[in-house]
C-alpha positions, 0 to 999 in steps of 0.5 A, a space after each residue: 480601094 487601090 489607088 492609082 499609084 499602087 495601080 501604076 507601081 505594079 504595071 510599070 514592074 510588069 512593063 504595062 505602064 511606063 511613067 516619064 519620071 519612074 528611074 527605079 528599074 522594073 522587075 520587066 526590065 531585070 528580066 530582060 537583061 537578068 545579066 545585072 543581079 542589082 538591078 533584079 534586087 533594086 526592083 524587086 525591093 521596089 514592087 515589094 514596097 508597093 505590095 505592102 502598100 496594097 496590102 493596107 489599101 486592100 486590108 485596112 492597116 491592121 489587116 488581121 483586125 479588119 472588117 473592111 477589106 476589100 471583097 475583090 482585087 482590081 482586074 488591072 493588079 491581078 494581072 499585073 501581078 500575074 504578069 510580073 511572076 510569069 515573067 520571072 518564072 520564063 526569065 532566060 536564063 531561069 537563074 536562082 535570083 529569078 526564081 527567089 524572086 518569084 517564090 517572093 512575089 507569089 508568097 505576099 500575093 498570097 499573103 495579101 489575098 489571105 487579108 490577115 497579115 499585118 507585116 507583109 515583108 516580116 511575112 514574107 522572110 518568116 516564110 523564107 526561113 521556114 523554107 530554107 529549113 525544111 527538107 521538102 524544098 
């Protein structure tokens, strides 16, 4: 089950949710004003950190031996996460920063979908070097 704060992390970096006392920026807030690289590195920090948590919640904590994942995602995280690539990806001006970005969020997306990833940021640099190595990208 995803809880409520998981719920409410991700749709307040898609601009969906604005909670009072949230002082972290939203990678909705970078894109808007992608001019300050900082605050696109402190949000996606942020809702990486909440992927994490979802992907315990969603997984079991040690997804690779559990056998009680969830069978479906929430509606409202799907399409927050939805939401927070799109707008990294139409972000203007489409900077390196952004589109990094986005390659980060669709690859843990993917990752906590595949259910068998223990360590969701370890995964997610793994991948990065592997891509940073190849040719074909």
């Amino acid at each position: 089950m995803v809880s409520a704060d998981v719920i409410n992390r991700l749709r307040h970096h898609a601009g969906l949710f604005t909670h009072r006392d949230e002082e972290m920026p939203s990678v909705a807030q970078a894109t808007w004003a992608p001019d300050d690289p900082r605050v696109l590195r402190l949000a996606l920090e942020d809702l990486v950190a909440g992927l994490v948590r979802l992907n315990f919640e969603l997984n079991g904590p040690v997804p690779s031996e559990s056998e009680t994942a969830a069978q479906s995602v929430p509606r409202e995280v799907a399409y927050a996460v939805a939401e927070i690539t799109r707008m990294l990806r139409v972000c203007r001006p489409v900077l390196e920063a952004t589109h990094d970005a986005a390659w980060t969020v669709e690859t843990a997306w993917r990752a906590i979908l595949a259910g068998d990833i223990d360590d969701l940021a370890r995964h997610v640099e793994d991948e990065r070097i592997l891509r940073e190595g190849s040719t074909l990208f």
